[in-house]
C-alpha positions in Angstrom: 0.0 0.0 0.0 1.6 3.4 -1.1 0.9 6.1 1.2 -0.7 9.4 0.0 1.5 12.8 -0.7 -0.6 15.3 0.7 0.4 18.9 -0.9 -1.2 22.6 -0.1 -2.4 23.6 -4.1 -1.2 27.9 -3.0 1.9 27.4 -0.8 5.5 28.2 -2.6 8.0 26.0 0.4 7.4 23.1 -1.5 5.3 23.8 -4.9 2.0 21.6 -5.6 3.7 20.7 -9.1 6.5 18.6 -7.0 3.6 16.9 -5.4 2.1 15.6 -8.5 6.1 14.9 -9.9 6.5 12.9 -6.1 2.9 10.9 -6.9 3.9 9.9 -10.7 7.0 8.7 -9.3 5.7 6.8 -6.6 2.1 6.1 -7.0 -0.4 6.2 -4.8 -3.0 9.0 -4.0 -3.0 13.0 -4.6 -4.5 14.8 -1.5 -4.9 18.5 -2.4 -5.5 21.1 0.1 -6.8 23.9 -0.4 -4.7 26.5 1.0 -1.0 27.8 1.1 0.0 26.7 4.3 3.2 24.0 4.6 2.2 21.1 6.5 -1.7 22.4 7.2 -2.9 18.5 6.5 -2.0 17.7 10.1 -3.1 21.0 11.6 -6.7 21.0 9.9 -8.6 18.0 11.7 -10.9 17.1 9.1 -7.8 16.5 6.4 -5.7 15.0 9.4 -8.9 12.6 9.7 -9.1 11.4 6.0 -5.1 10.9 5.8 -4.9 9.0 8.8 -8.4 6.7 8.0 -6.2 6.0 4.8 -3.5 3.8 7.3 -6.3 2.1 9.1 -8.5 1.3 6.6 -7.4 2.1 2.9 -10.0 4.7 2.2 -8.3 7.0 -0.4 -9.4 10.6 -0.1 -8.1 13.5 -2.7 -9.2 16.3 -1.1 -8.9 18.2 2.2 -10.6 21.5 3.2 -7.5 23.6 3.6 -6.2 25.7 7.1 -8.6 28.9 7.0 -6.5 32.1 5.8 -5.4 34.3 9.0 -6.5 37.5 8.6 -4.1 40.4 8.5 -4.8 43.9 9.7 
């Protein structure tokens, strides 16, 4: 069982084309999130949810909601 690359679509630390380069390479599943934040699949619970239900059960997800945007003043 190949485990999923999850990859934020907006963030520039590690660009969402590498993702999809990393998935060809290895197989597996695609997660997209929908934000720009590095690493936001563990901080957003629903997303951490659907990754980690992919180890205990092999439910493949491809998308995640993504970390909501901080507001700026």
């Amino acid at each position: 069982m190949t485990p999923p690359v999850a990859a934020a679509r907006h963030e520039t630390v590690t660009p969402y084309e590498w993702a999809r380069a990393m998935r060809a390479a290895i197989g597996g599943t695609l997660v997209s999130i929908d934000d720009d934040v590095h690493g936001s699949a563990a901080q957003v619970p629903g997303c951490a949810a659907k990754v980690i239900a992919y180890f205990e059960t092999g439910r493949r997800t491809t998308t995640c909601p993504g970390k909501p945007a901080q507001q700026t003043l």
